[in-house]
One Martini backbone bead per residue (centre of mass of N, CA, C, O) as a GRO file, in nm:
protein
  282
    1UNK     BB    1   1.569  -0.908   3.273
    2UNK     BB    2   1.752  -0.629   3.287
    3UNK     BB    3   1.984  -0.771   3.261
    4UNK     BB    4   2.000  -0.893   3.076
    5UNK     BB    5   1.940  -0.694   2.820
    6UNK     BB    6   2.188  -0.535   2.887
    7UNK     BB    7   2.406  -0.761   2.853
    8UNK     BB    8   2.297  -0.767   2.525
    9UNK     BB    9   2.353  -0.556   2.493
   10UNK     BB   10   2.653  -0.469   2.531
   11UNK     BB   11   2.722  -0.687   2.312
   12UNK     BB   12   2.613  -0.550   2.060
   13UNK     BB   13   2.812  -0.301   2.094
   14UNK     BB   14   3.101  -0.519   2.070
   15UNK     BB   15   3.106  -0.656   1.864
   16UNK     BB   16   3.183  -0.532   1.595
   17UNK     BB   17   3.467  -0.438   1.750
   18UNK     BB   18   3.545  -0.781   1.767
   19UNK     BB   19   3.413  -0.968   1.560
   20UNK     BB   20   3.139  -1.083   1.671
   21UNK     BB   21   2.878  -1.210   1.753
   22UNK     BB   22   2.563  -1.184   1.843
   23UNK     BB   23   2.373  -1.231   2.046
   24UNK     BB   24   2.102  -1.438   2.114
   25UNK     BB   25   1.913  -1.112   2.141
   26UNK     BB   26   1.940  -1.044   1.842
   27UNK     BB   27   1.947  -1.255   1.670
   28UNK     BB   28   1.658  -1.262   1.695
   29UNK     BB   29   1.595  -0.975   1.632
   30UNK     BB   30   1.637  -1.012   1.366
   31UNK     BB   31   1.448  -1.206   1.269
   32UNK     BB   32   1.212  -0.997   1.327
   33UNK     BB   33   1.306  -0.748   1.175
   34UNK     BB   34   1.274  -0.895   0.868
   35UNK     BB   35   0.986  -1.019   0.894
   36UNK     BB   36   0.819  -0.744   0.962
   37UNK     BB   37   1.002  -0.458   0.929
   38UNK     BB   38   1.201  -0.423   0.667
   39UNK     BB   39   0.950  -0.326   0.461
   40UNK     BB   40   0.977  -0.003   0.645
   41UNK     BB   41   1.291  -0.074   0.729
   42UNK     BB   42   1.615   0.115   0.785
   43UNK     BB   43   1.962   0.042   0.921
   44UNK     BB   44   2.095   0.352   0.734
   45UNK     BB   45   1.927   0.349   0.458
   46UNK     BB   46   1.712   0.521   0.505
   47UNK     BB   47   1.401   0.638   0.414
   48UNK     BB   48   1.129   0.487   0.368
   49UNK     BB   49   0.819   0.408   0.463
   50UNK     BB   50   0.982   0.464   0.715
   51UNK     BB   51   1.200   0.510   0.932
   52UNK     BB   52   1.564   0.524   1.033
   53UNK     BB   53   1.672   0.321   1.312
   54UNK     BB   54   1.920   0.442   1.331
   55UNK     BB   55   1.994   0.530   1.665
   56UNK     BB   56   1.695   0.510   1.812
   57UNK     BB   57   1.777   0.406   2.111
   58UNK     BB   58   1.948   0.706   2.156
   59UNK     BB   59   1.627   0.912   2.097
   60UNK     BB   60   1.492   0.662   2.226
   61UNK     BB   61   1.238   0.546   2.500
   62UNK     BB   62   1.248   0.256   2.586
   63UNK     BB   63   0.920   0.257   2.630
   64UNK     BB   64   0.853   0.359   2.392
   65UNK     BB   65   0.975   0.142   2.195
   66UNK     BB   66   0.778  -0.081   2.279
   67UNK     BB   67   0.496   0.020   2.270
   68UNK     BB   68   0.516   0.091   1.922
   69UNK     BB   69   0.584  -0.217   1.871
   70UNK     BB   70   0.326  -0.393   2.057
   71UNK     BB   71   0.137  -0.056   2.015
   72UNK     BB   72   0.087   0.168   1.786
   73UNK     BB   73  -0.231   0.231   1.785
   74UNK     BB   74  -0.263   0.320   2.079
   75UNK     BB   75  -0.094   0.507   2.091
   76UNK     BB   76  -0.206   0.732   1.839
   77UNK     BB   77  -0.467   0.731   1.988
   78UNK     BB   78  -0.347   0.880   2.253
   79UNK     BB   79  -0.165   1.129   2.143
   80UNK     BB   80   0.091   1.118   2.073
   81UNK     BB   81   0.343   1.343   1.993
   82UNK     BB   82   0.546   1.154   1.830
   83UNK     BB   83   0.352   0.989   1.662
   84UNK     BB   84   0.225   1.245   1.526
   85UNK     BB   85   0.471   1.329   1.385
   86UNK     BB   86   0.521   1.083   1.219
   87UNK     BB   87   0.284   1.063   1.085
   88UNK     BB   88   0.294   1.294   0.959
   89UNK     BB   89   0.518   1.299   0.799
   90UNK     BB   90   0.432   0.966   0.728
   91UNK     BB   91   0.135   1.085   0.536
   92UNK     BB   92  -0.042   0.875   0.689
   93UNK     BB   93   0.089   0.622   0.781
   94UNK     BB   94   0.023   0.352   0.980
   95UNK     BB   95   0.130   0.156   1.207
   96UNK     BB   96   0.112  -0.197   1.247
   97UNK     BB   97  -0.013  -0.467   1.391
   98UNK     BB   98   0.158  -0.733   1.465
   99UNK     BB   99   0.176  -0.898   1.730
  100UNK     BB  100   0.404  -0.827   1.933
  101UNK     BB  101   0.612  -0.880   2.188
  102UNK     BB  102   0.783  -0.775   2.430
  103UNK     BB  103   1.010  -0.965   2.416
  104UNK     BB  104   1.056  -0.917   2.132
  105UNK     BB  105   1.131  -0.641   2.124
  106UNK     BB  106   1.381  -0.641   2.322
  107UNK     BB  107   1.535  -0.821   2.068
  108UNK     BB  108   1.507  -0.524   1.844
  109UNK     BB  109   1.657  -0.359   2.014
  110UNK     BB  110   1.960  -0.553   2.036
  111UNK     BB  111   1.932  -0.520   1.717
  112UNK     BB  112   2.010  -0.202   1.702
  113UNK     BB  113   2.196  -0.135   1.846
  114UNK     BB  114   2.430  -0.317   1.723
  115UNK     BB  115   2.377  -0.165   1.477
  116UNK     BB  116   2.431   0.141   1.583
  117UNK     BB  117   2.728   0.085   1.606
  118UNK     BB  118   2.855  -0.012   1.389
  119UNK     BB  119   2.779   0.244   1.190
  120UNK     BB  120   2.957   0.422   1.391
  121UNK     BB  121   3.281   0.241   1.352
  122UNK     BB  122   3.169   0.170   1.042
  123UNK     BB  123   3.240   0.296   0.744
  124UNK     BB  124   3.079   0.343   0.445
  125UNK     BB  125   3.142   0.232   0.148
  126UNK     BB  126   3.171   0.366  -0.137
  127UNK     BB  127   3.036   0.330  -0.434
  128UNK     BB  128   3.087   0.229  -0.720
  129UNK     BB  129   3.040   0.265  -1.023
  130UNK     BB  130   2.781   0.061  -1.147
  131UNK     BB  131   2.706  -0.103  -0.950
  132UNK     BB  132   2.422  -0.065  -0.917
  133UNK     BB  133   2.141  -0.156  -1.037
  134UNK     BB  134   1.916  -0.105  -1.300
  135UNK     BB  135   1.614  -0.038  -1.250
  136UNK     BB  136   1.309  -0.153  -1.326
  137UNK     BB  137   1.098  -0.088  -1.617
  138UNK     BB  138   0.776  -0.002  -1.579
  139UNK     BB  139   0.435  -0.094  -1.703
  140UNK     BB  140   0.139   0.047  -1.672
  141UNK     BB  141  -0.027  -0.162  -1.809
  142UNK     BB  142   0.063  -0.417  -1.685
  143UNK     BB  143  -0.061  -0.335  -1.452
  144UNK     BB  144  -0.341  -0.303  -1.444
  145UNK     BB  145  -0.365  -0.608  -1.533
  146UNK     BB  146  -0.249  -0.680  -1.229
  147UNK     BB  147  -0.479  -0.535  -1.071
  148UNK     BB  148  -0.746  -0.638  -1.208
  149UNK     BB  149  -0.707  -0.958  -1.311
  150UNK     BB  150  -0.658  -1.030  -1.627
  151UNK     BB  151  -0.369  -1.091  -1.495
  152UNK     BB  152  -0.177  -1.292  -1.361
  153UNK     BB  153   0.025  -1.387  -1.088
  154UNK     BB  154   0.314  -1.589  -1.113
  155UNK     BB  155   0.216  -1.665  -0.779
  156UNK     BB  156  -0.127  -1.655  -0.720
  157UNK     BB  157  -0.180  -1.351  -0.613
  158UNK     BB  158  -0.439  -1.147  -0.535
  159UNK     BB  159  -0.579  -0.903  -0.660
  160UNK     BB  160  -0.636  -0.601  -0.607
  161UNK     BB  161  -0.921  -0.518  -0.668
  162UNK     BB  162  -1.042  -0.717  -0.444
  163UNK     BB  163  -0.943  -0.442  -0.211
  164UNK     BB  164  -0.914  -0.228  -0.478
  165UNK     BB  165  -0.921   0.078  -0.533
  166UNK     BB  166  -0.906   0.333  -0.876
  167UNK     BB  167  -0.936   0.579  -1.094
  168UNK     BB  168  -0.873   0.378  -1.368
  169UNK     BB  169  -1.116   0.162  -1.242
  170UNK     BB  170  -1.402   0.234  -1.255
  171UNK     BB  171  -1.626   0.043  -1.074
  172UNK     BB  172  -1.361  -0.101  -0.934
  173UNK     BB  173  -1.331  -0.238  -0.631
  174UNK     BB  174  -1.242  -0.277  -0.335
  175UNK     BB  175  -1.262  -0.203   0.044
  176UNK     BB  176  -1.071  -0.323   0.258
  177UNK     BB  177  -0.901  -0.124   0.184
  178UNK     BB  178  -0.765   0.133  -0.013
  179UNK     BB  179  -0.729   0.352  -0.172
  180UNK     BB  180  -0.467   0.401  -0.461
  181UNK     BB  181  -0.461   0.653  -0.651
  182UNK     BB  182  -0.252   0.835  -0.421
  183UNK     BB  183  -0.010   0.680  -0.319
  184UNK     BB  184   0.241   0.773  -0.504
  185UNK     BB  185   0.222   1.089  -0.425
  186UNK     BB  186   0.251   1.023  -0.092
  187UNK     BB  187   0.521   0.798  -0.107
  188UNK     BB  188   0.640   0.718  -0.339
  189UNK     BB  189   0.913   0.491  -0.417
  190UNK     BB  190   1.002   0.463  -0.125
  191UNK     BB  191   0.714   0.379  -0.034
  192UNK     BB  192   0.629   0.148  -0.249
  193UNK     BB  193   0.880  -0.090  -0.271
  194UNK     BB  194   0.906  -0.243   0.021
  195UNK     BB  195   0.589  -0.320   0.019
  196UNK     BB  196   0.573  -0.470  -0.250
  197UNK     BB  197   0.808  -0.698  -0.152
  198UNK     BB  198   0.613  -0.777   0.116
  199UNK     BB  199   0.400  -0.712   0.302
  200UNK     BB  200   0.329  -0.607   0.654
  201UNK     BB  201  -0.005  -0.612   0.627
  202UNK     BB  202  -0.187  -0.829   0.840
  203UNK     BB  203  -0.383  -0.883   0.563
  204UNK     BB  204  -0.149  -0.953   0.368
  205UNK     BB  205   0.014  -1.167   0.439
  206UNK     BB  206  -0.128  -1.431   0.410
  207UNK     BB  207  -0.112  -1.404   0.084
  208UNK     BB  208   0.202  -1.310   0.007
  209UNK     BB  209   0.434  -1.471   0.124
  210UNK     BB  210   0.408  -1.732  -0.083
  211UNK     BB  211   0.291  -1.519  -0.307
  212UNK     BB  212   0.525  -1.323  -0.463
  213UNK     BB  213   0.620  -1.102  -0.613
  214UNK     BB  214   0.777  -1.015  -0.882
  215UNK     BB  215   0.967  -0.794  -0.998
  216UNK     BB  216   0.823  -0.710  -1.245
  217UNK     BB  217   0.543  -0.663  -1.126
  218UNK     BB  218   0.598  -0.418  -0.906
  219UNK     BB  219   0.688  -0.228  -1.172
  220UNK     BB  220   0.425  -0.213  -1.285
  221UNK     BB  221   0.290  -0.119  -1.041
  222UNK     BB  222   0.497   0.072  -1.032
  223UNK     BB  223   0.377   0.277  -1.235
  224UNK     BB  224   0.052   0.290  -1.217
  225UNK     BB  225   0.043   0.433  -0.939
  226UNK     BB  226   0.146   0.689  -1.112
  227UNK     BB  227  -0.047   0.749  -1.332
  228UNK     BB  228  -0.254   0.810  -1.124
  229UNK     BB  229  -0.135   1.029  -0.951
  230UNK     BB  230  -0.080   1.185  -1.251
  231UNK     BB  231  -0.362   1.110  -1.418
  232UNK     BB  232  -0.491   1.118  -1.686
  233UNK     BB  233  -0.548   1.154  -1.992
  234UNK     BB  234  -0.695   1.308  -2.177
  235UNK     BB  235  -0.761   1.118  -2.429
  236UNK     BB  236  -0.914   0.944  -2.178
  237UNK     BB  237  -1.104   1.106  -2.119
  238UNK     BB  238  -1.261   1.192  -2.343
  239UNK     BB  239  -1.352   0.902  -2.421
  240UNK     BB  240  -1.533   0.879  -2.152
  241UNK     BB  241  -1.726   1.073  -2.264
  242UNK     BB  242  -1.804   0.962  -2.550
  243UNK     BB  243  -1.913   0.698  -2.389
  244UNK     BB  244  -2.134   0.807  -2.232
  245UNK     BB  245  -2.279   0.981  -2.450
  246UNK     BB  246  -2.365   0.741  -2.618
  247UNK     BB  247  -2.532   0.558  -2.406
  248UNK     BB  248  -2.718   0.804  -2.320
  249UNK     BB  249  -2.863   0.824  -2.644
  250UNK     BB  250  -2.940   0.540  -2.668
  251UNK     BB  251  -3.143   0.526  -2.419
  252UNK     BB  252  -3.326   0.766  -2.476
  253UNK     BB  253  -3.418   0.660  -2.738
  254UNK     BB  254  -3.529   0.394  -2.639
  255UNK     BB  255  -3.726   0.544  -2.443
  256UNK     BB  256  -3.911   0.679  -2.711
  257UNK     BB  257  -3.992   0.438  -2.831
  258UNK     BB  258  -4.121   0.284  -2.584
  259UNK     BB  259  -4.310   0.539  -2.519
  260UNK     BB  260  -4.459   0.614  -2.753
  261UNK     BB  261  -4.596   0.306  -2.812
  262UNK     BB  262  -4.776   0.323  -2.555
  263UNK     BB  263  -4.910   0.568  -2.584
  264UNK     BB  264  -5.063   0.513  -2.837
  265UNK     BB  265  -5.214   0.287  -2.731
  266UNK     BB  266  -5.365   0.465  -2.504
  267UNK     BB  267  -5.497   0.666  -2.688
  268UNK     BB  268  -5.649   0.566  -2.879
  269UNK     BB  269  -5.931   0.448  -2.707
  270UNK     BB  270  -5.960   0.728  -2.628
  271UNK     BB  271  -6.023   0.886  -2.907
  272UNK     BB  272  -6.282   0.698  -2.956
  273UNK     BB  273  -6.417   0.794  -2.750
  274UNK     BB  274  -6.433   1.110  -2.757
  275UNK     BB  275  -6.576   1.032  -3.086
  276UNK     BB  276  -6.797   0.868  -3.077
  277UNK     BB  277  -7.014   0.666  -3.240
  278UNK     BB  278  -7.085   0.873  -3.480
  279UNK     BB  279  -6.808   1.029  -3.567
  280UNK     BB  280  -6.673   0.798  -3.758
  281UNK     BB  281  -6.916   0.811  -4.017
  282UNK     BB  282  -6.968   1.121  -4.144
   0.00000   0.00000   0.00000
């Protein structure tokens, strides 16, 4: 098993440099790496959700990148100073367990491997300007609208409330997942862009994986969550207290008249008894 490992890191090393393409375990876990990492990780691309895993191979000891990869939770939980530091740096974000296995691991590294060896002996392109398309702006209103669920998604996925609170629909939104109030304060454009693009984590893969948000989605939900981030507008406050106050003194008022209007009818009777027989007829 360890023959084969290593003479496919080889191969993946040399690659590269010969112009040839990667092993077939390399190969293997590029496929693996596209499906499950990618949406949290890039090699080269700089740190996204996660960190940027360009020779990761050479930085980190060979088990504990299998341990990290097919029981991250387990690691975290266990006290590991270097996942700890991790999870500090991307703001407690943890990474999820997706039931990778030592097998897939290994073929996940050879294909690290020579994505870092690559990277390192072909310098990349400088882009020239204008190459790079501009972000699509998002509206942070049509994103709650497809939050809430007033908007249906374009491709049939459940709405956020389903599963997320956030603090612009007080009073709406579900458990199962974390409030999402302060996501965008916490990650970033940058750790928000990929999530949503892939959705990598184990309780939403199946929802999300045959019906993905459409780019224009996406930027509309990362506008909301910017919003959210950013806090109410005052005049949005005022507004909700205002409606707040209208319906307090509403309440107030209908229990003023339905318990006086009880009270007067319980007092009658009691005020004829205390009047006497003779006294009420002068």
């Amino acid at each position: 098993m360890w023959a084969i490992f290593f003479l496919s890191c080889a191969c993946a090393f040399a690659a590269p440099a010969l112009g040839v393409h990667l092993s077939p375990l390399a190969e293997r876990g590029e496929a693996i790496f596209q499906k499950n990492c990618s949406a949290c990780h890039t090699v080269g691309g700089g740190r996204s959700a996660g960190p940027d895993l360009a020779g990761v191979t050479s930085r980190r000891d060979h088990a504990w990148l299998v341990r990290i990869i097919t029981a991250p939770g387990a690691l975290l939980d266990s006290g590991d100073p270097v996942a700890g530091k991790l999870l500090e740096e991307f703001r407690g974000l943890r990474m999820p367990d997706l039931g990778i296995s030592p097998d897939e691991a290994e073929a996940i590294l050879a294909y690290l491997s020579g994505q870092s060896a690559s990277a390192a002996t072909a310098a990349k392109p400088a882009p020239s300007p204008g190459e790079a398309p501009a972000p699509k702006a998002g509206d942070p209103e049509i994103g709650r609208a497809v939050f809430s669920g007033t908007t249906r998604f374009v491709n049939g996925g459940a709405a956020c409330v389903a599963c997320h609170a956030i603090s612009p629909l007080p009073g709406m939104g579900g458990t199962l997942g974390p409030d999402l109030s302060q996501t965008y304060a916490d990650y970033g454009d940058e750790g928000i862009t990929p999530v949503l693009a892939a959705f990598p984590f184990p309780s939403m893969k199946p929802i999300y994986d045959a019906r993905p948000l459409t780019p224009e989605e996406q930027a509309h939900l990362k506008a909301f969550l910017r919003v959210s981030a950013e806090g109410e507008p005052e005049e949005e406050k005022g507004g909700f207290l205002l409606l707040g106050l209208g319906g307090f003194l509403l309440v107030t008022g209908l229990a003023h008249v339905v318990w006086r209007k009880r009270l007067s009818e319980v007092r009658r009777p009691l005020l004829r008894r205390a009047a006497g027989p003779g006294r009420g007829n002068g």
